[in-house]
C-alpha positions, -999 to 999 in steps of 0.1 A, spaced: -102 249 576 -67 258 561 -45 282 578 -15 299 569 0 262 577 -6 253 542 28 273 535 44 245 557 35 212 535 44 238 508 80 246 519 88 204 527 70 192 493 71 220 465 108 235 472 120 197 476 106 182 448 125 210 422 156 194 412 170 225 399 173 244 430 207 240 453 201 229 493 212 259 504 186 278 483 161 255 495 175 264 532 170 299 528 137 303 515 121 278 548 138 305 565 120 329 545 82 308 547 92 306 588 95 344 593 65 354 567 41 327 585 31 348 621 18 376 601 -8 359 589 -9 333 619 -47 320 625 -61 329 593 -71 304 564 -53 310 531 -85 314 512 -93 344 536 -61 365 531 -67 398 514 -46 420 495 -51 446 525 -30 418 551 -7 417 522 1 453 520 2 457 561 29 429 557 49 446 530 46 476 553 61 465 587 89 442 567 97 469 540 105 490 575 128 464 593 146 446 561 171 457 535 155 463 503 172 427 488 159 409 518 129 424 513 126 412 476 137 379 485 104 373 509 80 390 488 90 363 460 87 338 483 54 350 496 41 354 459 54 317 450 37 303 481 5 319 470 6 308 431 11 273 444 -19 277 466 -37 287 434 -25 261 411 -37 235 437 -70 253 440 -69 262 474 -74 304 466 -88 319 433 -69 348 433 -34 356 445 -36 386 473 3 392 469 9 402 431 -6 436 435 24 442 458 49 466 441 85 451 438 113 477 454 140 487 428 171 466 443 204 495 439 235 482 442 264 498 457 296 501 445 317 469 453 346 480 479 379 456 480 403 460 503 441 463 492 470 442 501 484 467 523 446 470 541 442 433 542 478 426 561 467 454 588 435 444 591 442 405 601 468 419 623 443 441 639 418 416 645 447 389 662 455 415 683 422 425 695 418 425 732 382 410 753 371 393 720 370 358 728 372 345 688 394 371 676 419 342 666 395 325 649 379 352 631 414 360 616 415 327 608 382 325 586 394 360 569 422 348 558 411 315 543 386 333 528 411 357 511 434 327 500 411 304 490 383 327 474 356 304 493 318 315 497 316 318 538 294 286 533 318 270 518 347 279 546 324 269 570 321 232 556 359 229 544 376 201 569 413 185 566 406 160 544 397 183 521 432 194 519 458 175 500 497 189 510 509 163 487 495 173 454 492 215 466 451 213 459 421 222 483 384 208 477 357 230 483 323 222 488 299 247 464 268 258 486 253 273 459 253 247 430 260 209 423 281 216 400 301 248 425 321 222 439 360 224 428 398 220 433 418 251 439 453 248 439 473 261 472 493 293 467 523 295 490 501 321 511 473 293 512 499 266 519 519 284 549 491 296 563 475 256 562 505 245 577 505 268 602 466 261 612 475 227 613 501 227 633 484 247 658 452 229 661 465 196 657 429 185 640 417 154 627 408 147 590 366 154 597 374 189 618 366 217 601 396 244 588 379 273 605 365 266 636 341 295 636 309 304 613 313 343 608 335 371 617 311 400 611 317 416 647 358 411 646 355 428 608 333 457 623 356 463 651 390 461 632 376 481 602 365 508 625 397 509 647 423 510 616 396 534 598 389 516 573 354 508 553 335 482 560 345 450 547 322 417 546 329 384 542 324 386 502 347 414 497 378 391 505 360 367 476 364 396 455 399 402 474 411 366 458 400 369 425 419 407 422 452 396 432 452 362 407 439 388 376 466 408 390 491 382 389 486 369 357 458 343 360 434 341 329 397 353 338 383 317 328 409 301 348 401 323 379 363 321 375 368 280 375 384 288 412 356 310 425 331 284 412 313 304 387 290 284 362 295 307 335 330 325 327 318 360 325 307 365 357 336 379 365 326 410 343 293 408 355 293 426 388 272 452 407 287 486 404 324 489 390 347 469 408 383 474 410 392 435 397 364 438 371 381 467 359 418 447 363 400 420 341 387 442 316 417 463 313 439 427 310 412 415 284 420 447 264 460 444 266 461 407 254 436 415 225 460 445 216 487 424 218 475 393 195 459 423 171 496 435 167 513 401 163 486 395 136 490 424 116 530 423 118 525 385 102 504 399 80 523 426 69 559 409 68 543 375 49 511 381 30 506 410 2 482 437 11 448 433 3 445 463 -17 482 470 -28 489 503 -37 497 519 -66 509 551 -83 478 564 -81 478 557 -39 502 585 -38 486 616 -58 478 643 -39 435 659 -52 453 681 -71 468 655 -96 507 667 -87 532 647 -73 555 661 -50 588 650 -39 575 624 -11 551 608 -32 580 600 -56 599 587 -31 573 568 -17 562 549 -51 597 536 -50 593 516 -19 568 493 -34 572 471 -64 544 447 -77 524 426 -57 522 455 -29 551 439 -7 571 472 7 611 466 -2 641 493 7 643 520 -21 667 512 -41 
């Protein structure tokens, strides 16, 4: 008799033996298999019917976000279709569930000026025992423009003083995994960390794995919203659009695949809309330089005659006189002799 086990041999063999998906999305989807599993603990795959299903989809819809949701009913869905492909159900019980419209909400970055205050309120928080280290790991992330998984596995010798560049480690892709160079915010506050800790080359740069509670806490004391660990991604990538980086250049930093996923982002965020608005001023500006080469070396592609002049009545008036004598043949505009 086959259980709901069967989604174990699925989550070692069939997520392991795609090439194309990244450990960590492996990683998250055994999580996902390990909390589906007890609600249907005890009873054979080929017995599940749509009706457990549904009571599933109602108990999780209740106690997960609606993302999280989305993420194990896919999962759920995928474990049954492989069930079916290897002939172990005839029909899948999950695909008449119906899929939650995901909303997303508007993308909040902090400022500079909220940034500053908020590391200093989370230093100077009193009875949290990893207040230090939480400020640490905001600020990395903020200078560095790391995924948290990606401050968490950052060590020393990922850090190179001599040539002013950081490795980072992509979580979510092979091919995530990049240089950054150090800014001098990045730099002093290395140094500093450093000198502090006096780690070895193998210890890790932040020496905890999340600073959701120190965030909460400081967010809600200096009244501000509340910030995750991606908004200080978000954070990063603003001020180098602000400072002048090119888009493509700054979405090589964040680790983006693809260079216009920096325009690409739920709701309208303030550095999409700094990107956007740069995109438009450079494009003005080469538009301008083109059409004053243009216009100072090349003839008009329809030069203009006497007849470019007459007003519909057929008259010409004084300013149309004086305007045919500003052009001679060819269409190149000369002074008025």
């Amino acid at each position: 008799m086959i259980h709901a086990r069967t989604l174990k041999p699925w989550r070692s063999a069939g997520l392991k033996a795609s090439s194309t998906l990244a450990p960590g999305t492996i990683q998250q989807r055994q999580f996902r298999i390990k909390n589906i599993s007890p609600y249907f603990k005890g009873t054979p795959v080929r017995n599940i019917t749509p009706f457990q299903c549904e009571r599933w989809a109602v108990h999780r819809a209740a106690e997960l976000a609606t993302q999280t949701f989305v993420h194990e009913l896919e999962t759920l869905r995928a474990a049954f279709a492989y069930a079916q492909k290897h002939g172990l159900v005839l029909t899948n019980p999950a695909v008449g569930i119906k899929r939650p419209k995901v909303t997303f909400s508007k993308a909040i970055i902090p400022t500079r000026e909220q940034f500053v205050k908020l590391v200093a309120q989370i230093r100077r928080a009193s009875g949290q025992r990893t207040s230090k280290e939480g400020a640490d790991l905001v600020e990395f992330l903020a200078y560095s423009g790391a995924r948290i998984g990606e401050a968490r596995a950052a060590t020393w010798r990922d850090v190179n003083f001599q040539t002013s560049m950081v490795w980072i480690h992509g979580t979510k892709s092979e091919r995530s995994d990049r240089q950054i160079p150090m800014t001098d915010a990045l730099r002093e506050f290395l140094l500093k960390l450093q000198a502090e800790s006096n780690a070895g080359p193998a210890d890790r740069i932040v020496k905890i794995d999340s600073a959701k509670k120190s965030l909460a806490t400081a967010c809600k004391k200096a009244d501000f919203p509340k910030f995750s660990h991606h908004d200080f991604r978000h954070f990063f990538a603003t001020t180098c659009i602000e400072s002048g980086v090119d888009i493509p250049t700054v979405s090589r930093w964040l680790g983006h695949s693809d260079g216009g996923a920096l325009a690409i982002a739920p709701g309208e965020s303030r550095w999409a809309v700094v990107a956007q608005l740069k995109m438009q001023r450079q494009t003005g500006l080469m538009l301008c330089l083109f059409l004053c080469q243009a216009w100072n070396s090349r003839p008009l592609l329809f030069p203009p005659t006497r007849h470019s002049f007459r007003p519909a009545g057929g008259r010409r008036d004084k300013f149309s006189r004086r305007n045919e004598a500003k052009f001679e043949g060819g269409g190149r505009f000369v002074e008025a002799r």
